[in-house]
ZAMISE-89965 format. One line per field, with one value per atom (N, C-alpha, C): residue in three letters; atom name; x, y, z. Coordinates in nm, 4 decimals. Example, Ala and Ser with C-alpha at 12.3 -4.5 7.8 and 13.67 -1.06 7.14 Angstrom:
r	(ALA ALA ALA SER SER SER)
a	(N CA C N CA C)
u	(1.3190 1.2300 1.3200 1.2850 1.3670 1.2900)
v	(-0.5690 -0.4500 -0.3300 -0.2250 -0.1060 0.0030)
w	(0.7800 0.7800 0.7800 0.7080 0.7140 0.7870)
***
This chain:
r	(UNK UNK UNK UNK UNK UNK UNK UNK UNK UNK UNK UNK UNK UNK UNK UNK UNK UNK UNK UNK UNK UNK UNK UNK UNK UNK UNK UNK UNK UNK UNK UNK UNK UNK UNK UNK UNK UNK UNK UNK UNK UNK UNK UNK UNK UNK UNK UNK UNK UNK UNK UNK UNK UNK UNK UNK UNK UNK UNK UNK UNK UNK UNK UNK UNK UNK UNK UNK UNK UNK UNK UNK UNK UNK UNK UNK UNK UNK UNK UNK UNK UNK UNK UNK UNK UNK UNK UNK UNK UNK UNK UNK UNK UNK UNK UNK UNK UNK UNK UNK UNK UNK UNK UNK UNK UNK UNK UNK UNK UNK UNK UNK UNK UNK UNK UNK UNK UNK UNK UNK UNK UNK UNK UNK UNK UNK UNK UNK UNK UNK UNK UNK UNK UNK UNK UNK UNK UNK UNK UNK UNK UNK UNK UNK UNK UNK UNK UNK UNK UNK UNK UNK UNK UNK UNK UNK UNK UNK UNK UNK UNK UNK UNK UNK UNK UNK UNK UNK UNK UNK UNK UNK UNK UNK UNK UNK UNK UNK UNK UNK UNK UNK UNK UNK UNK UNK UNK UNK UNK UNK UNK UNK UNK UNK UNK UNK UNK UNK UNK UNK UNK UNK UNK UNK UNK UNK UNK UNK UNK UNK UNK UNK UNK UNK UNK UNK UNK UNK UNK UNK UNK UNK UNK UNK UNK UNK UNK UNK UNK UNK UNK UNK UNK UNK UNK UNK UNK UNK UNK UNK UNK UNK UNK UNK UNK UNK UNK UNK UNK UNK UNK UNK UNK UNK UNK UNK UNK UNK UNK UNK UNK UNK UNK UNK UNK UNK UNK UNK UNK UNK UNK UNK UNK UNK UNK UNK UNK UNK UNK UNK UNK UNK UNK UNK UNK UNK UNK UNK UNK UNK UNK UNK UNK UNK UNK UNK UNK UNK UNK UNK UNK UNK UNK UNK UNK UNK UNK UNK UNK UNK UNK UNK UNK UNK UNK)
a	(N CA C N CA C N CA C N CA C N CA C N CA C N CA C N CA C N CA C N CA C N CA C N CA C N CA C N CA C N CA C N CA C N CA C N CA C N CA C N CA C N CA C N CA C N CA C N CA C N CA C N CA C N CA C N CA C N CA C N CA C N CA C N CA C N CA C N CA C N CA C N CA C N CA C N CA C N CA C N CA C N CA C N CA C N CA C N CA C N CA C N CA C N CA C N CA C N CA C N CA C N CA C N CA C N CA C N CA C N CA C N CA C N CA C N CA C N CA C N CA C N CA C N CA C N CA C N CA C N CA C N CA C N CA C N CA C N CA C N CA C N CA C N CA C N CA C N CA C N CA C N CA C N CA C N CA C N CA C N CA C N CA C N CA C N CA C N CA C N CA C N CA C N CA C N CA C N CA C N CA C N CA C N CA C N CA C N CA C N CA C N CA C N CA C N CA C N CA C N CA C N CA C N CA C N CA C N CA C N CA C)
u	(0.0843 0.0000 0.0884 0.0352 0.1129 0.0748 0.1626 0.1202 0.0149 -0.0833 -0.2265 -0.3177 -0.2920 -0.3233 -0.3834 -0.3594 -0.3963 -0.3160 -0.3843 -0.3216 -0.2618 -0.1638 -0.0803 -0.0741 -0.0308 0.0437 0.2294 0.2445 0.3384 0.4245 0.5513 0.6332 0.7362 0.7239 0.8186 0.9254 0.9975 1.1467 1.2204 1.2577 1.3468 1.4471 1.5639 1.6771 1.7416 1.8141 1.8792 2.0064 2.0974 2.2404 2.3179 2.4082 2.5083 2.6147 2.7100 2.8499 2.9682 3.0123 3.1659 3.1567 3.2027 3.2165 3.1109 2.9812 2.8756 2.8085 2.8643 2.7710 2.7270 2.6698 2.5750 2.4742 2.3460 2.2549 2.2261 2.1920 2.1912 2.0135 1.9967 1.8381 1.8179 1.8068 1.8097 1.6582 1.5743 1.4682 1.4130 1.3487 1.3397 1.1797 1.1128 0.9793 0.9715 0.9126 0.8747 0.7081 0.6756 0.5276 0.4853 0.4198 0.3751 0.2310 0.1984 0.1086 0.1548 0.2443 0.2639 0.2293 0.3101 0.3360 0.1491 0.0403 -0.0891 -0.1410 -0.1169 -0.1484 -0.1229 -0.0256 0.0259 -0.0310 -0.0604 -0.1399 -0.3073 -0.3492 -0.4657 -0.4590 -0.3186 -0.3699 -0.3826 -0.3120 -0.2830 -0.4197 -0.4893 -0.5981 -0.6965 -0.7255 -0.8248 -0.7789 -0.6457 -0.5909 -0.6689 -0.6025 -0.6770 -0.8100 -0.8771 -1.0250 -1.0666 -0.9983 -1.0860 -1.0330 -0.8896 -0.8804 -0.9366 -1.0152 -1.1327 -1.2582 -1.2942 -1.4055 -1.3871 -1.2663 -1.2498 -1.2752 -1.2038 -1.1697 -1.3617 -1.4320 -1.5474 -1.6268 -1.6348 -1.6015 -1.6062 -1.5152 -1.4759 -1.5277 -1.5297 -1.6048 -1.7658 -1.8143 -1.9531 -1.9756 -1.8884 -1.8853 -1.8853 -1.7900 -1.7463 -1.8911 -1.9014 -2.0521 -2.1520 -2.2125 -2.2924 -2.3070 -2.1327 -2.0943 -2.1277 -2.0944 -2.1068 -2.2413 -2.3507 -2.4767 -2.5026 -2.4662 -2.5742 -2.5453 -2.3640 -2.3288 -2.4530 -2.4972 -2.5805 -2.6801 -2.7461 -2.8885 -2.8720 -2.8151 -2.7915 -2.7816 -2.7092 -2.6985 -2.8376 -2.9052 -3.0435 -3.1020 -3.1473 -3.2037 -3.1762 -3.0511 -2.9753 -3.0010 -2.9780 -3.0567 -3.1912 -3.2469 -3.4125 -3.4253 -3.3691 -3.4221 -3.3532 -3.2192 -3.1755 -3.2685 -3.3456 -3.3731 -3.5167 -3.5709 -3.6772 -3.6988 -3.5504 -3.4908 -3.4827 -3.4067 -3.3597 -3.4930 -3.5855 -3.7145 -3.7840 -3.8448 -3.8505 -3.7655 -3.6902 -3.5752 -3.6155 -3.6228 -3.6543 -3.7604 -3.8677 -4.0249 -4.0160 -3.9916 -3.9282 -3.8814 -3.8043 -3.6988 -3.7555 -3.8020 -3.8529 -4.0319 -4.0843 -4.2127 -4.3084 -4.2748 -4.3379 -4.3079 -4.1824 -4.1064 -4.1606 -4.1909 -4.2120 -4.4131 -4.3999 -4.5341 -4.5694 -4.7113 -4.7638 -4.7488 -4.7029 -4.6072 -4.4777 -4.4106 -4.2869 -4.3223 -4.4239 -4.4575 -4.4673 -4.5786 -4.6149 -4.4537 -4.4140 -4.2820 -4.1630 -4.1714 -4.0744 -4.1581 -4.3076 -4.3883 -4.3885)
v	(-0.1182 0.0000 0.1240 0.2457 0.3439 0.4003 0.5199 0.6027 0.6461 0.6541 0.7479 0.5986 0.5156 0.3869 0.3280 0.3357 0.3188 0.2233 0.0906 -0.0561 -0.0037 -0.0983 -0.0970 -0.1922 -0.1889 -0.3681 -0.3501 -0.4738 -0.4528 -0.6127 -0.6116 -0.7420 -0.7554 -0.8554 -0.9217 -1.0002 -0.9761 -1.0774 -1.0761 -1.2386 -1.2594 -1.3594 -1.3142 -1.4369 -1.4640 -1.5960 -1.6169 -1.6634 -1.6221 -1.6273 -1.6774 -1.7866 -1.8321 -1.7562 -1.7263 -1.6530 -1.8043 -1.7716 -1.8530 -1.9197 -1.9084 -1.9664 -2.0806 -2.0413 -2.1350 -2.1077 -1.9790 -1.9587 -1.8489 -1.7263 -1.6457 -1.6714 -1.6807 -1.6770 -1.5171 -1.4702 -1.3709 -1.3721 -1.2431 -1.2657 -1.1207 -1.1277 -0.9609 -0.9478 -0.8271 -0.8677 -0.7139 -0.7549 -0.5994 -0.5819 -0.4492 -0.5004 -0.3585 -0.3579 -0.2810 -0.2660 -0.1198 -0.0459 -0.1067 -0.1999 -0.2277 -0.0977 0.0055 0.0590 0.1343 0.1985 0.2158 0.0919 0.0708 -0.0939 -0.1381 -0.1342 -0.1480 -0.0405 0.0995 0.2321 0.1757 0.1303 0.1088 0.0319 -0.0919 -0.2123 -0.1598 -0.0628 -0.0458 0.0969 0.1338 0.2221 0.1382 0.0692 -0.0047 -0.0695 -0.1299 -0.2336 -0.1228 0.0010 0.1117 0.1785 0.1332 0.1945 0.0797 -0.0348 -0.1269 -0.1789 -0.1413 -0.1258 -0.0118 0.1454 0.2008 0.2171 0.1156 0.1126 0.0150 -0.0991 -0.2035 -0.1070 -0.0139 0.0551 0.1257 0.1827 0.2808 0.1814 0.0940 -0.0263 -0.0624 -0.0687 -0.1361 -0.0046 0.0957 0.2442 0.2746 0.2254 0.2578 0.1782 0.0496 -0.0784 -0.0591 0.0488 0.0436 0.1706 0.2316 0.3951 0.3216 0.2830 0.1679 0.1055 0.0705 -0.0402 0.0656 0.1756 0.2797 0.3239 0.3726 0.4619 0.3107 0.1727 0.0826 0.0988 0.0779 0.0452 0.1780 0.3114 0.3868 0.4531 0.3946 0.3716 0.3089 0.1827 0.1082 0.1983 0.2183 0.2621 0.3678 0.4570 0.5702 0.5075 0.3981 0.3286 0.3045 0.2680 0.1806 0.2592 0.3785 0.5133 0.5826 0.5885 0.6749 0.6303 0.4684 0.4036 0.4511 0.3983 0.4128 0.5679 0.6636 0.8085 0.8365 0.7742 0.8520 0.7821 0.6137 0.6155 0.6830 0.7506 0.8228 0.9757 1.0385 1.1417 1.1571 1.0516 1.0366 1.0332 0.9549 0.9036 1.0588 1.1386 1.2843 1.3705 1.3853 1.4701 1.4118 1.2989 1.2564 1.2898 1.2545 1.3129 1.4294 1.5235 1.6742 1.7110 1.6679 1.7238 1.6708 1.5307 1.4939 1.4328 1.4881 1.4491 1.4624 1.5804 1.5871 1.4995 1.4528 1.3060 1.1877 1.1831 1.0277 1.0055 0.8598 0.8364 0.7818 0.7432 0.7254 0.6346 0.5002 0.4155 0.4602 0.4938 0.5663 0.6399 0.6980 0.8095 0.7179 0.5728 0.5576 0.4314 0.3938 0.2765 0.4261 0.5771 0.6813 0.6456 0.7307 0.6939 0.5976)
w	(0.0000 0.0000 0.0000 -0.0725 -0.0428 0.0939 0.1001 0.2200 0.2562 0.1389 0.1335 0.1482 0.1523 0.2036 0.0959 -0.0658 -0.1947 -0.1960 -0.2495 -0.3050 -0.4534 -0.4706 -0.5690 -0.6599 -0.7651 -0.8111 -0.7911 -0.8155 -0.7504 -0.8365 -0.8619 -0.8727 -0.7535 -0.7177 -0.5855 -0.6411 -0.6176 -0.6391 -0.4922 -0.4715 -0.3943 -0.4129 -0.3510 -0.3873 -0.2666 -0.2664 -0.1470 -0.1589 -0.0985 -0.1317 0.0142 -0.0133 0.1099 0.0609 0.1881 0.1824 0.1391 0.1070 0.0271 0.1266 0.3098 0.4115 0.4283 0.3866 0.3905 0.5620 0.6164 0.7713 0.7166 0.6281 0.6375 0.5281 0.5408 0.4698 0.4368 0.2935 0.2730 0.2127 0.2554 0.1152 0.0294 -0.0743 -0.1547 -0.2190 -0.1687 -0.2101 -0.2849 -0.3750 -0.4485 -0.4805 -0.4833 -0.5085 -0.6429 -0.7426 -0.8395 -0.8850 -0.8661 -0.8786 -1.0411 -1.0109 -1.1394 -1.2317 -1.1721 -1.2054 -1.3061 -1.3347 -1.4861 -1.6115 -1.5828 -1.6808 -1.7283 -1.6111 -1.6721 -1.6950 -1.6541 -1.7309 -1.8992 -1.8797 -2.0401 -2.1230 -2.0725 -2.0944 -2.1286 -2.0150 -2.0699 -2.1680 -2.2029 -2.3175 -2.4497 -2.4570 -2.5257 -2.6119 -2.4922 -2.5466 -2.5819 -2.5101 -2.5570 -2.7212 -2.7240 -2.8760 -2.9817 -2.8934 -3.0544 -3.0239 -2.9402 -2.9732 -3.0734 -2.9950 -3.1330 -3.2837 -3.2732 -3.4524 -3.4836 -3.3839 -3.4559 -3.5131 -3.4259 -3.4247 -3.5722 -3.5590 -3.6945 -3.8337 -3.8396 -3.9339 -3.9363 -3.8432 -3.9048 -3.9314 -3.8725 -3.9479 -4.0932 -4.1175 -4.2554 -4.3541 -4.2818 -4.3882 -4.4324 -4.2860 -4.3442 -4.4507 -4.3971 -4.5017 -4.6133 -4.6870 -4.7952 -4.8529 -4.7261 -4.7631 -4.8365 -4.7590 -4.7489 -4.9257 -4.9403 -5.0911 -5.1945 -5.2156 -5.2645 -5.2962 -5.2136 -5.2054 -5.2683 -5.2739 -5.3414 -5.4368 -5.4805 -5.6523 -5.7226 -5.6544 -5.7001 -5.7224 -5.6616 -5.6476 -5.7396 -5.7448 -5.8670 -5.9627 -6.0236 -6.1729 -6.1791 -6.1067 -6.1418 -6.1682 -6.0898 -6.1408 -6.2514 -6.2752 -6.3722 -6.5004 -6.5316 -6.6670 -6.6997 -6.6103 -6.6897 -6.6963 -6.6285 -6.6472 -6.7571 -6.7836 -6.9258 -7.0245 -7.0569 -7.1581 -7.1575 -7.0180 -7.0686 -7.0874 -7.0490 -7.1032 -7.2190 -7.3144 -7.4867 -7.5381 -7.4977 -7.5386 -7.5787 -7.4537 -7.4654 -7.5439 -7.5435 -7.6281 -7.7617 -7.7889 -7.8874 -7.9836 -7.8915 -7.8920 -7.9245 -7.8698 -7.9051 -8.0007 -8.0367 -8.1625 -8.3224 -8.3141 -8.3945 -8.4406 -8.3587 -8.3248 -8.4590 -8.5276 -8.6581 -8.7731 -8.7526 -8.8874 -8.8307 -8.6642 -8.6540 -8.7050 -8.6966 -8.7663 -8.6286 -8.6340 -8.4950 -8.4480 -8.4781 -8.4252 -8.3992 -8.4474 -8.3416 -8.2188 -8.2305 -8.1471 -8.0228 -8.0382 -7.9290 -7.9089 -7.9913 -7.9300 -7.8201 -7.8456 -7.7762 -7.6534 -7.6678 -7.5181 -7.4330)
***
């Protein structure tokens, strides 16, 4: 715990060491604040969540512009051939005979 009485993480290491003589037992023990290290960890995993987010993001944008390429071609045909059809009607309406007239209509 720290001083402010806040739990920590923490890594423990200990080792144990005899002197050459073989009469002192020694022990060296070290402890390191692991709370950076998962500051880090959880930036980490919050990073590649939102480049999943972005990535499916982008796939639907993708999806979105795909789908209404479409939908404009489908529209865009039949209005031009009933655009030409009119223009047609128009420009030449007095040369066509009344079967043309009605195959433009």
């Amino acid at each position: 715990m720290r001083s402010d009485r806040s739990a920590f993480p923490i890594e423990l290491a200990i080792s144990m060491f005899t002197s050459q003589n073989g009469g002192e037992q020694l022990v060296s023990m070290s402890i390191r604040d692991l709370s950076e290290h998962q500051r880090y960890q959880q930036a980490l995993i919050e990073q590649e969540r939102l480049q999943t987010a972005l990535a499916k993001e982008a796939e639907l944008s993708q999806l979105k512009s795909r789908m209404m390429e479409h939908i404009a071609h489908e529209f865009r045909t039949p209005l031009t051939i009933i655009q030409t059809s009119a223009e047609s009607l128009e420009t030449y309406f007095e040369r066509y005979t009344a079967e043309q007239r009605a195959a433009c209509i």
